[in-house]
N, C-alpha and C positions, 0 to 999 in steps of 0.2 A: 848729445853726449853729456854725460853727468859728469863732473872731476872731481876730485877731493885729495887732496895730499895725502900720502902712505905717512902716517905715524914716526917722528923722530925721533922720540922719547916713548919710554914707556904708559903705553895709555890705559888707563883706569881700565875696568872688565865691564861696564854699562856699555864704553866707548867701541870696546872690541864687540859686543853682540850686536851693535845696530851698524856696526860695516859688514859684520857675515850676515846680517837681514839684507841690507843692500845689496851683497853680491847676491846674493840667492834671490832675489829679489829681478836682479836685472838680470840672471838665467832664467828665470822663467820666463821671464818678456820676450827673449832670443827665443827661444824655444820652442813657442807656442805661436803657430802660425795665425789662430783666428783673432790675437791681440795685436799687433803691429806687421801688416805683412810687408815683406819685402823692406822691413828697416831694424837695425842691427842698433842695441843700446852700447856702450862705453863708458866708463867714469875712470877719475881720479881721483885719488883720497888726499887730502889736507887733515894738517892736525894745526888747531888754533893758540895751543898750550895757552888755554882759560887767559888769554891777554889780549888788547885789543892790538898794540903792535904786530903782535904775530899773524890775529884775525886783518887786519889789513893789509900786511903784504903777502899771504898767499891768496888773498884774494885777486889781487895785483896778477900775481904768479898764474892764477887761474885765467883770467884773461889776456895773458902773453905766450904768443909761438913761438919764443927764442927759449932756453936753456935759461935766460938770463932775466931779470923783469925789468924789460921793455915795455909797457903798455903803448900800442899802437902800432909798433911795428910788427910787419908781414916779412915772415921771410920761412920759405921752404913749402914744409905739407900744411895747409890748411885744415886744421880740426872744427867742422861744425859743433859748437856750443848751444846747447839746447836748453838746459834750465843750471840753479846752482840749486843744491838742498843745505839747508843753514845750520848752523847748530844745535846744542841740547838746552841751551839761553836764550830768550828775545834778544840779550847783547849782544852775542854773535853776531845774528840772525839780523840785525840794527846795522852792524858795522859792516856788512857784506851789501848790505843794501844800499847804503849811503855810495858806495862804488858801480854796484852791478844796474843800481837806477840809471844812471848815465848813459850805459850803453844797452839800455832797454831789454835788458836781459831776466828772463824770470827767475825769482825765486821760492822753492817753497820751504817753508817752516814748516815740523812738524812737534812743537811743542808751542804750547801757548803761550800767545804775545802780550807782555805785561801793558798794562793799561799807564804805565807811566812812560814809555816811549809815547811819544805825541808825532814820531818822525813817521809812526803806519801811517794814517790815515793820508798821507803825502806822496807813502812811495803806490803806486801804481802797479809795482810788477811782483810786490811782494804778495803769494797767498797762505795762510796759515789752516796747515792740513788738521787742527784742531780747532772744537768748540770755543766759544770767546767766553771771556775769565768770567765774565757779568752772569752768564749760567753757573759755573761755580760757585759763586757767590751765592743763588737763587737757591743751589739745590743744597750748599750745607746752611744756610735759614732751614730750609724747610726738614730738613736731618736732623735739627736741633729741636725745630717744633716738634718735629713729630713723638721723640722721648720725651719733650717735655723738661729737655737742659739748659735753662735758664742762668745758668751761672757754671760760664766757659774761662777757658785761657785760649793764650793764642803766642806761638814764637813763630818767630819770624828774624832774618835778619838783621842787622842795625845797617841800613843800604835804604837810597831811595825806592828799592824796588820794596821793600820790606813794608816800611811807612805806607805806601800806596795799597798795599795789600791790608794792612790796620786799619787804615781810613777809609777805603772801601767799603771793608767788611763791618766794621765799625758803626757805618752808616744804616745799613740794614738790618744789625742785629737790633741796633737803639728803635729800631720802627717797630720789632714785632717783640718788641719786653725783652730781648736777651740781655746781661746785663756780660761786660767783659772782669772778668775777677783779676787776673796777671795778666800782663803782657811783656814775654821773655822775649831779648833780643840779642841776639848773637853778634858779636864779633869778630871778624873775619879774620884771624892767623895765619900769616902765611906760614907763620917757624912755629912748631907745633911745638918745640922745649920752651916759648915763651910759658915763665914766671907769673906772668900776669893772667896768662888762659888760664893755666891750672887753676889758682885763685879764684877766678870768676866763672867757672864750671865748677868747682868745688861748691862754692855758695850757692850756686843754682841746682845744683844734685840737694842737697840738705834742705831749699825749699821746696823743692817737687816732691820731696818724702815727707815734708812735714804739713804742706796742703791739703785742704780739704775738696779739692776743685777737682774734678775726678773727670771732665772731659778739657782735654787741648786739641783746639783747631792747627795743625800746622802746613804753612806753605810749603810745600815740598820741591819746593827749588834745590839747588846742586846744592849750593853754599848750605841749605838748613839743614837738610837733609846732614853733610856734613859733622855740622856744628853739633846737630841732637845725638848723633851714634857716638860722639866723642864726649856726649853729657854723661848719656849712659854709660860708656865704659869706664870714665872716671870715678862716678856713683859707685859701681860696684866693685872700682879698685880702694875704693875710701872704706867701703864697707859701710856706705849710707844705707837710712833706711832705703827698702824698695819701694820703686817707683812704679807703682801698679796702676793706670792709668787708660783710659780710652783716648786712642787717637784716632782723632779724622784729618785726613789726609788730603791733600788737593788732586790732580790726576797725574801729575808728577810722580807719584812715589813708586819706585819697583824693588823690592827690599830683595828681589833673586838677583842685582844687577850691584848690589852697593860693593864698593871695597873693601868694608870691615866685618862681609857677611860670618869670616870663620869665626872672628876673634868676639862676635857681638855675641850676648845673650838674645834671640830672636824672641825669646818667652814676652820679654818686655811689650811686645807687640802683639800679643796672644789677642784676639777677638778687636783688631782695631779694623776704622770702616774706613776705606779711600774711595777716589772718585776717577772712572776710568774711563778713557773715550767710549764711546759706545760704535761709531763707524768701523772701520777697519779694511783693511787689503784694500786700497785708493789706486785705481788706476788711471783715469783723467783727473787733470786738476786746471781745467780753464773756468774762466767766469761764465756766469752764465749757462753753464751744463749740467745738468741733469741727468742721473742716472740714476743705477742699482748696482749693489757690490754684490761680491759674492757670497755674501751674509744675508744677501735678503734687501740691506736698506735703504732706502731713498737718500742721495747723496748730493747736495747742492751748495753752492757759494750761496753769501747774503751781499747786498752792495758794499759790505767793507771787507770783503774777499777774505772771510772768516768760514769755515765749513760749518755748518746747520746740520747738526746733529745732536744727539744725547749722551747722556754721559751713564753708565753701570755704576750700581752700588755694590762695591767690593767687601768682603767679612776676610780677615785675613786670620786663619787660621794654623797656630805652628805643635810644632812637637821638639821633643827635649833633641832628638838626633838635629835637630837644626832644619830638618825641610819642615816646606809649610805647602798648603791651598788658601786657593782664592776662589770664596765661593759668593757666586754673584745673590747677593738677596734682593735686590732692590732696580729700577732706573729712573734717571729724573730724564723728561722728552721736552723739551721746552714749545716744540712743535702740538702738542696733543692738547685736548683741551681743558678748558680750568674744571682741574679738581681730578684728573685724572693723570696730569703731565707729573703726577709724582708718586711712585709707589714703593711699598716696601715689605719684607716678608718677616714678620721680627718673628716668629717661630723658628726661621731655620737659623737663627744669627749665635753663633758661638759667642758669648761675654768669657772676660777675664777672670781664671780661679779665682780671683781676689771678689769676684762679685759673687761669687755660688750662682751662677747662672739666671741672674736676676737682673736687670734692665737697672744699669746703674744712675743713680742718683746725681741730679749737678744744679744744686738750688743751692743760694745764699741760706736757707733756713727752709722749713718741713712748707707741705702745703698747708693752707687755709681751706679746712673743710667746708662744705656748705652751713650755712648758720652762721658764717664768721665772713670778716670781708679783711683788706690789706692795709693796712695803715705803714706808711712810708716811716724808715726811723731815720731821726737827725742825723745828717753827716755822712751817710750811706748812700750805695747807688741805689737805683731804683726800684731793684731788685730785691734789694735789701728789707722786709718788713715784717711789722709783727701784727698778728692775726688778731683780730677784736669781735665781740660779737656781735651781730643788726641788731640795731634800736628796735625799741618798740612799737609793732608794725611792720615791721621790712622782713625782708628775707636774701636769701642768696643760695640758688640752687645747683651752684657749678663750684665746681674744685677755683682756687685763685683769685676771685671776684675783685674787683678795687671796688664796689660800692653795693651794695643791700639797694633794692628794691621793693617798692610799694607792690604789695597785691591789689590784683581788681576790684574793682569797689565791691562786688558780689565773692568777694573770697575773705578771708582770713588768714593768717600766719598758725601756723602748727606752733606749738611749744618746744621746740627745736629751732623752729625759723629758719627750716632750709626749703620747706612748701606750703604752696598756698590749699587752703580748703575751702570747698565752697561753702558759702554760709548756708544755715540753717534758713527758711522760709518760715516767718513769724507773721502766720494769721490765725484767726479763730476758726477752727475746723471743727467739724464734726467728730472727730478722732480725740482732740481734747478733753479733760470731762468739764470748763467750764463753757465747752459749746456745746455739746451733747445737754449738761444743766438748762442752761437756755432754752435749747429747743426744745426739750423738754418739757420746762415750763411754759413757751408758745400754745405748744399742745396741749396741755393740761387747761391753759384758757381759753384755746381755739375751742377744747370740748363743751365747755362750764359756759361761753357763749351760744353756741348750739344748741343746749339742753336750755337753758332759757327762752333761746328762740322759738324751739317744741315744745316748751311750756302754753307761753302767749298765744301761738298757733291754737292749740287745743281749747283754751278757754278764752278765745276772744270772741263773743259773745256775752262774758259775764260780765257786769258794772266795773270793776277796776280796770279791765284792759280798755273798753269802748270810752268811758271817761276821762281818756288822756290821751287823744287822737293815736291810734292805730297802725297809720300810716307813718305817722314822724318818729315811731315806737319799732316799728319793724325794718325801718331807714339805720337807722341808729344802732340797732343789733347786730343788721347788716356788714355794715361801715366797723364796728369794733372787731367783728368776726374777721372778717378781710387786716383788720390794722396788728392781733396778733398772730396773725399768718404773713405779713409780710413782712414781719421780723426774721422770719429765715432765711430774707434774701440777701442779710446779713453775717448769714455762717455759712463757712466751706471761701474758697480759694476766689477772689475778685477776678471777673471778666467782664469783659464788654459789655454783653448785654445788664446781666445782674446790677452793676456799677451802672450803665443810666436807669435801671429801675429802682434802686434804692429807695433815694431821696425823694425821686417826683411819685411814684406807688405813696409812700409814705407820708410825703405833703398833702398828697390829692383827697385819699382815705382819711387821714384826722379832719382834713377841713368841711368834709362829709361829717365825720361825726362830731364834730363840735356842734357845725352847722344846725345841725339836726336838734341840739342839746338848746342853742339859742333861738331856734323855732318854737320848741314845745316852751321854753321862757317866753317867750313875747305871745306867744297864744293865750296865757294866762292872763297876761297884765292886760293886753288888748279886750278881753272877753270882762273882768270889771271895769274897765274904762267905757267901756260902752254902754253900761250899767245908770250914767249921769246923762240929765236932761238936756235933749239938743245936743247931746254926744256923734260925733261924725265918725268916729271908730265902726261902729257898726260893720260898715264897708270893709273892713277889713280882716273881720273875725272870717276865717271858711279854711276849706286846703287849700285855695290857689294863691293864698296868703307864705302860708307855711311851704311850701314848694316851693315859689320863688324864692323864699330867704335858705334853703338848700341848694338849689339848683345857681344859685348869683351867687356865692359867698367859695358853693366849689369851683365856678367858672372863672373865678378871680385867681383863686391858687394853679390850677389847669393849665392858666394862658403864662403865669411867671414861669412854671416850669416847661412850658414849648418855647418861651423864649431864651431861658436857661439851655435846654439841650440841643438849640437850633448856633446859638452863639458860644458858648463854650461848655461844651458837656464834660461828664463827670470820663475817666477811666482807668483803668489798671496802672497801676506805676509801683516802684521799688524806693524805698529809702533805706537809703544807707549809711545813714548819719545821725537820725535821730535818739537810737538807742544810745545809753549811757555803757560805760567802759566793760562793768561787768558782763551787758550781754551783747558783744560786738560782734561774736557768731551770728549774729541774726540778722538778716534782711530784712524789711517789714513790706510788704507783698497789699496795698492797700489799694484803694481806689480815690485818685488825687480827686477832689473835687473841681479839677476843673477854674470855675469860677465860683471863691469864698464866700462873695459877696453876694450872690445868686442863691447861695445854700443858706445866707444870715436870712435873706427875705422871704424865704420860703418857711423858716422857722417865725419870723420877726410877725410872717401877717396870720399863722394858725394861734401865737401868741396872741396879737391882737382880739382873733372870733374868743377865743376862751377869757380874755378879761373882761368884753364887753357881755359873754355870756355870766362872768362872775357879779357883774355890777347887778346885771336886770334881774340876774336870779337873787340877790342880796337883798334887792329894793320892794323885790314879792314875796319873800319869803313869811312875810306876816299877813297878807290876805287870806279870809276867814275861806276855810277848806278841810274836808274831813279829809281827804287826800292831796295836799298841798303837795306838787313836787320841787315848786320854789328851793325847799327849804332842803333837799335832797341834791338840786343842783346847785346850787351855790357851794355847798361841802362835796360837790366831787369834783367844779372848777376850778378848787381853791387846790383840791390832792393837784390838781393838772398843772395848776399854772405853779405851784410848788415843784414837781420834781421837773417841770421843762427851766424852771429859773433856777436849779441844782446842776443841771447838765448843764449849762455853757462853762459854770468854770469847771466841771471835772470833764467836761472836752476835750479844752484847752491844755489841760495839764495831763493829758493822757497819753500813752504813748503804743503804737502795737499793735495789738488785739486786743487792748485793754479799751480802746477807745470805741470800739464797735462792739466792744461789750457794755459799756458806758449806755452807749444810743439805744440797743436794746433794751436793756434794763429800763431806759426813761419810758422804751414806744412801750414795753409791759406791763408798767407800775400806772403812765396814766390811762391807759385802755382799763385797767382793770380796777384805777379808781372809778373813772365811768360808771364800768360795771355795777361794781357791787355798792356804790352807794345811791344808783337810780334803780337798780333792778330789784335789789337785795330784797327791802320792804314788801316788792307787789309781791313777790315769790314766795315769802314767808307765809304772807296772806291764803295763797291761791293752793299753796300746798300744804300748809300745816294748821292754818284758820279758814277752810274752806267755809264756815259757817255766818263770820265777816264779810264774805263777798257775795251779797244777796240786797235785794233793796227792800226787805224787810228788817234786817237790821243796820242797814243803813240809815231807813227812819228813826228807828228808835236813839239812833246816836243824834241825828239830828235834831227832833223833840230835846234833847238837853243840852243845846247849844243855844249860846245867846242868838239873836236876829240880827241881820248887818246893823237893821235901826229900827225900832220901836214902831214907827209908824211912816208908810211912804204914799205918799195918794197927791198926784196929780191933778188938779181943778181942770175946769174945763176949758178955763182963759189961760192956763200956761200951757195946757195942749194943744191949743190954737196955732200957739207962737211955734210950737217946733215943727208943724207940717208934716209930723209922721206916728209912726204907732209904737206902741213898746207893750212891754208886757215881762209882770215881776216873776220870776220861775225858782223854788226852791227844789235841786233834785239830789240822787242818793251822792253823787259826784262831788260838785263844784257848784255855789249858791253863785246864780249870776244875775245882774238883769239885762235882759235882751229887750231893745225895743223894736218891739213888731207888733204892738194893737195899736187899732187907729186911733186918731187924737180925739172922737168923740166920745172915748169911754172916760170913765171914770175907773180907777187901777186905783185897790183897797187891800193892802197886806193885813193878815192881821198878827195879833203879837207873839206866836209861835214863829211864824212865818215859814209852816210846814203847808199852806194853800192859799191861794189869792182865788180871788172874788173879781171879776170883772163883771162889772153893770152898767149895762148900757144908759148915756144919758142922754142921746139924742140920735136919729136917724141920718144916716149919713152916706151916699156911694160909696165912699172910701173906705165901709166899715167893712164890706165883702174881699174888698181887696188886700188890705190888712187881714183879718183871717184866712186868704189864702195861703198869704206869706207866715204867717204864724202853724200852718199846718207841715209847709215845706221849710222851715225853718226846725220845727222839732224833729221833722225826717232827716232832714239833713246836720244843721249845727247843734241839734240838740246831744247828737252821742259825738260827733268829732272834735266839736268844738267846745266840750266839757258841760253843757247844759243840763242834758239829760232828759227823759219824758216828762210831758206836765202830770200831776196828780190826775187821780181819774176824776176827782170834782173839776178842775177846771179843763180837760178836756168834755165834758159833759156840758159846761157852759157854754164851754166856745159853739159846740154842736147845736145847742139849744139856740143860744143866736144866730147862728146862721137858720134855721129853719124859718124865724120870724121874720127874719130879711125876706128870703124868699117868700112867704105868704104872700107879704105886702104889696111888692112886685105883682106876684100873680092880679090885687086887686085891683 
C-alpha cells in the first residue's frame, strides 16, 4: 500500500498532475488481472510543503496506525505498507529516507538524485526510478559538441545542490574545450516583494539581453526553474532588451506543469533542447530485475539502485496562443556502443526566430579556418583566441586546430596551407628535353661509333688498319660503342635493377676501353724496345701480350664491383631535403649509391688505367712512325682524364637530375674524346685519302724520312754474346727492329734504310732455326704487331739462304 498525505494547502499544478498519474496509475494496477493477481494497491497522499520539518513528520505519520504520530505503536486495523514514493527533490526523497531506512521499508524516487547527497549510496532501500545525473552530464557534453557551442552559460541556484551541479559539469566541459562564459546563480526568496530580488533579477534580465552567449545550460530543478520564469517575467516587465536564447534543459524541466505557464511569455523558449527520461510506464522496481515496459525497453537497476536507461532529446516547440510540442530529435543510450550511444536529427530541430533558422552560434570569437591555427590571448579562458596563420611549412586542415602540422616528407603545403601536395618526382626522364638531348646525343655517338666500326671491318686488310693491331682496334670500338649506350641507363625513373647496373656496366666498359687504349701504348714502346742489342722484350711483343693487359686490368674493376654489389649495392631512394627552398615541391627520386666509397674506387682505379695510359702514351709519343698513334693517345687521355677530374667537383655540387646529367655528359665527352682523336685521322685517311693507304706510297714517304740511325751492323763477336737472332725491318707501318736472325749473320742497314742486306758470315744450325722464326714472325708480328712485311729484296734473301743451307746438308 502506497501513502502520501492528501494536500493541506494549495499545491502547485506539477504537484496536482503527478497525484492524478498516481491514481490512475494504481487503477490500472487494480484493474488489470495479468499485473498483480489477487492484490489490491492503496495509497495515501502527503504534502511535504517544500520543508524539511513537514517532510519528516508526515513521514512519521506515514508510518503510524493511530490518528496521532506514534511511531511504533500498534493499535486497531493493521495496514500493510509496501513502498513510500518520494518527492519531486533528492531532498525530500533524502529526508524520507534517513527515517524509512530504519524500518527497511522501500523507497522509490522518481526524479533524479543529486550527486551531493553522499547519504544514497548508504541507504539500501532507496531506488531512483531515473537515469543517474553523470549521463546527463555525458549527453549535454556531447549536445554541446555536437553544434559546436564552445562558449556556454549555465544558472543554476546559489545552494549546495547548484555548486555540485557547476562543478560537475564544469569538470567535463574543461576536458572536451567548452569553455563556461557566465554563471548565473539564483537566490532563493521566500517573499517574492523582497527589494532585493527585484534588484538582482533586474541586473540579470539587462545581462542576458546584452550577452553575446547565446546558448545557457540550465539545471532544472524546482527552485531554478522558479527563479528563470521570474527573470523572465521581470525582463519583460522592465522592457529589457529580449532575451532570445537557446536553453538546454536537464530532465527535470516540463514547462506544461510550471505555475507561471499563463502569465509567462513561452516564446522565450521557442526551439530550446531538454533531456527526457527515455524508460517509462515502470512497473517492477526490485534490484536485480530485468524486464521490458510497455514501450518496448529493456529496464534494469545498476548496483547503486539507479535505473539504466536513456534519456530523449526533446526540441521544444511553442506558438503565440501559448501551447507548444515536444518533438523528440535525438537519444543519448549510455548502454549502446561508442559512437553510436549518441544521436541527433538537427534537420527536424525548430531554432529560435531570433536565429532565422540557422544552428545558432556560441564561441568566444569566429572559427579558425584551415591555414590558420589558435593562439590563446592573455587573460582569457581557453576558449578565448585569436586565429594566426601556419608557418612556413605547416598546415592545418580542420576548422579549430591549436597547432599546424608538418606535411610528409613526400608532400608540400599548398599556398593556403590548409593541404598537403604531393611533391613533384624530380628525375631525368625521357619526357624532359634535357633527357631526351642526352639520349639523343648517346645515339648520335652510339651511330658515329658503329659506322667506324663498318669502316675498319671493310678495309681491314689495308696497311693502316693491319699496322696497329686489329684486334686491340676492334676491342676498343667495341667497349666505346657499349660506354655510349650505357648512358641511357641513366635516363628514365631509378629501379632496382637499372640502379646496380649503372655504375658497375659503366666501371667495367671504360676499364675495357681505357684498357685497350694502354694495350695498343705499350705495344708500340715494347715493339722499339726490342729493337736494342740483347733486348729481352722480344718475348713480349705478340697478342697474348696485349690481351692480358685487357683482359687483367678489366678483371680488376669486375671483382670491386661484385664486391660492391655483393656488400652494399647501389638502389632507389627518395630525398627530400636536398633541394634548396625554391624548388621544395620536388622529390629527387635517385639511386643512393649505396656505398660512396665503393663508387670513389671504381672511379679512383679507371682514373688510374687513363693516367698511366697518358704517361706511356706521352713518353712515345716522339718515336719515329709514319703513323705514330702515341701521339693521338696521349691527346685523347688528356680529353679523359680532363673531363673525369671536372666531374668530381660538379658531382658534388649537383643536385637532382642535374647530377645524372653531370655523369652523362662526362661518360659522352670522354668516350667521344677517345673517339675522335684515335679514330678521326685513320678515317680521314681510309675515306677521303684512299690513295695514302697503299704501300706504295707509303714508301715513297718513307724514302724522305731520316733513318732511326745512319748506320746499324752488328760484328760477329757481339752476336755471339746475345745468343739469338735479330733482324732490321723497315715497313709502310712502323720502323721497328725485331730480333729474329741468327747471331751468325752479319745485319747491314743501309742509309735510306728502305732495305737491309742480310749476309751470311758463317755456317751455323741455328741459322735454319732463326729463319724459321723470321718467316713466322713476319706471318705473325709482322701485321699485328706493327712490323709489317719484309721488302721483296730481303724476303729473296732470306729464301736464298735457306736454299744453300739445305744444299749443304744434302752433301
Amino acid at each position: 500500500m502506497i501513502k502520501k498525505q492528501a494536500p493541506q494547502c494549495c499545491a502547485l499544478p506539477k504537484n496536482y498532475q503527478h497525484v492524478l498519474s498516481l491514481v490512475f496509475a494504481v487503477n490500472e494496477v487494480n484493474q488489470n488481472p495479468n499485473i498483480l493477481s489477487n492484490i489490491t494497491l492503496g495509497f495515501q497522499i502527503y504534502d511535504s510543503y517544500c520543508e524539511a520539518k513537514m517532510t519528516y513528520r508526515n513521514t512519521l505519520n506515514l508510518i503510524s496506525h493511530h490518528r496521532k504520530t506514534i511511531p511504533n505503536y500498534k493499535c486497531g486495523v493493521e495496514q500493510k505498507l509496501v513502498a513510500a514514493i518520494g518527492g519531486l527533490d533528492s531532498e525530500t526523497s533524502s529526508h524520507m529516507a534517513s527515517i524509512l531506512e530504519l524500518y527497511k521499508i522501500l523507497q522509490i524516487t522518481y526524479s533524479s538524485f543529486t550527486p551531493s547527497v553522499s547519504e544514497k549510496d548508504h541507504i539500501s532501500s532507496l531506488y531512483q526510478m531515473a537515469p543517474s545525473e553523470a549521463h546527463q552530464y555525458t549527453g549535454i557534453v556531447q549536445l554541446l559538441l555536437y553544434f559546436q557551442w564552445k562558449w556556454v552559460g549555465i544558472f543554476v541556484t546559489a545552494d549546495d545542490k547548484g555548486e555540485t551541479f557547476v562543478k560537475k559539469l564544469t569538470h567535463q566541459l574543461s576536458r572536451n574545450g567548452i569553455c563556461i562564459a557566465v554563471t548565473e546563480r539564483f537566490v532563493i526568496h521566500k517573499d517574492l516583494s523582497d527589494l532585493g530580488m527585484m534588484a538582482e533579477y533586474r541586473r540579470m534580465a539587462e545581462s542576458l539581453g546584452k550577452t553575446k552567449v547565446n546558448v545557457f545550460v540550465v539545471n532544472a530543478d524546482k527552485n531554478t526553474k522558479t527563479s528563470l520564469q521570474w527573470l523572465l517575467l521581470i525582463g519583460i516587465m522592465l522592457s529589457a532588451s529580449p532575451i532570445n536564447k537557446v536553453w538546454v534543459m536537464t530532465a527535470d524541466w516540463d514547462l506544461s506543469l510550471e505555475v507561471y505557464h499563463k502569465d509567462l511569455d513561452i516564446q522565450n523558449f521557442h526551439g530550446a533542447l531538454s533531456f527526457a527520461i527515455h524508460s517509462s510506464e515502470l512497473q517492477p522496481f526490485l534490484r536485480n530485475i530485468l524486464f521490458n515496459n510497455s514501450a518496448g525497453d529493456t529496464v534494469f537497476f545498476n548496483e547503486k539502485r539507479e535505473l539504466e536507461g536513456g534519456f530523449d532529446i526533446i526540441n521544444w516547440v511553442t506558438f503565440p496562443n501559448k501551447s507548444f510540442l515536444r518533438v523528440k530529435v535525438g537519444k543519448m543510450d549510455p548502454q549502446a556502443p561508442l559512437g553510436s550511444d549518441f544521436s541527433i536529427d538537427e534537420k527536424i530541430i525548430t531554432w529560435h526566430q531570433s536565429f532565422n533558422q540557422v544552428v545558432p552560434l556560441a564561441l568566444c570569437n569566429d572559427h579558425c579556418d584551415p591555414g590558420y591555427s589558435r593562439q590563446r590571448k592573455e587573460g582569457e579562458p581557453f576558449c578565448c583566441y585569436d586565429c594566426t596563420p601556419c608557418p612556413e611549412g605547416k598546415i592545418s586542415n580542420q576548422t579549430d586546430m591549436d597547432d599546424c602540422f608538418q606535411c610528409q616528407e613526400d608532400q608540400y603545403p599548398n599556398q593556403e596551407r590548409n593541404q598537403c601536395i604531393s611533391k613533384k618526382e624530380n628525375f631525368l626522364s625521357y619526357d624532359a628535353p634535357l633527357g631526351i638531348s642526352l639520349a639523343l646525343l648517346a645515339l648520335a655517338f652510339s651511330a658515329t661509333t658503329a659506322l667506324v666500326f663498318g669502316i675498319f671491318i671493310k678495309h681491314q686488310n689495308t696497311p693502316i688498319i693491319k699496322a696497329n693491331n686489329r684486334n686491340l682496334t676492334y676491342t676498343l670500338l667495341i667497349s666505346l660503342l657499349l660506354c655510349f649506350l650505357c648512358s641511357l641507363l641513366f635516363i628514365g625513373r631509378p629501379q632496382l635493377l637499372t640502379c646496380n647496373l649503372r655504375q658497375t656496366a659503366f666501371g667495367i666498359i671504360f676499364s675495357v676501353a681505357v684498357s685497350s687504349v694502354l694495350a695498343k701504348t705499350l705495344t708500340v714502346v715494347l715493339a722499339f724496345m726490342a729493337t736494342k742489342p740483347g733486348s729481352k722484350m722480344r718475348k713480349w711483343v705478340g697478342t697474348r701480350f696485349s690481351t692480358s693487359i685487357v683482359l687483367g686490368c678489366a678483371s680488376v674493376q669486375a671483382s670491386i664491383c661484385i664486391v660492391w654489389l655483393c656488400t652494399d649495392p647501389p638502389f632507389p631512394d627518395l630525398d627530400m631535403h636536398s633541394l634548396p627552398e625554391d624548388v621544395i615541391k620536388d622529390v629527387i627520386v635517385e639511386c643512393n649509391e649505396g656505398s660512396a666509397n665503393m663508387f670513389y674506387y671504381v672511379l679512383g682505379y679507371m682514373g688510374l688505367l687513363a693516367l698511366v695510359s697518358f704517361i706511356v702514351a706521352f713518353f712515345a709519343r716522339k718515336l719515329p712512325d709514319t703513323f705514330n698513334e702515341a701521339k693521338f693517345i696521349t691527346f685523347s687521355m688528356l680529353v679523359f682524364c680532363s673531363v673525369w677530374l671536372s666531374f668530381v667537383p660538379s658531382y658534388l655540387s649537383s643536385k637532382g637530375k642535374y647530377i645524372v646529367a653531370v655523369e652523362i655528359f662526362s661518360i659522352l665527352a670522354s668516350s667521344a674524346g677517345i673517339l675522335g682523336c684515335i679514330f678521326s685521322p685513320k678515317c680521314y685517311v681510309i675515306v677521303f685519302k684512299p690513295e695514302l693507304n697503299s704501300k706504295e706510297q707509303l714508301k715513297k714517304r718513307n724514302k724522305n724520312e731520316p733513318a732511326p740511325s745512319e748506320s746499324l751492323q752488328l760484328t760477329a763477336e757481339n752476336s755471339q754474346k746475345q745468343r739469338g737472332c735479330f733482324y732490321v725491318s723497315q715497313t709502310e707501318e712502323i720502323r721497328q727492329l725485331h730480333i729474329l736472325a741468327p747471331p751468325d749473320l752479319d745485319v747491314q742497314a743501309d742509309k735510306t734504310g728502305t732495305e737491309s742486306r742480310l749476309e751470311r758470315s758463317q755456317s751455323s744450325p741455328e741459322a735454319q732455326t732463326c729463319r724459321k722464326e723470321l718467316r713466322d714472325s713476319l706471318s705473325e708480328n709482322g701485321e699485328e704487331a706493327g712490323a709489317g712485311p719484309l721488302s721483296p729484296r730481303s724476303r729473296r734473301m732470306g729464301g736464298l739462304q735457306d736454299r744453300k743451307q739445305n744444299k749443304r746438308r744434302k752433301k
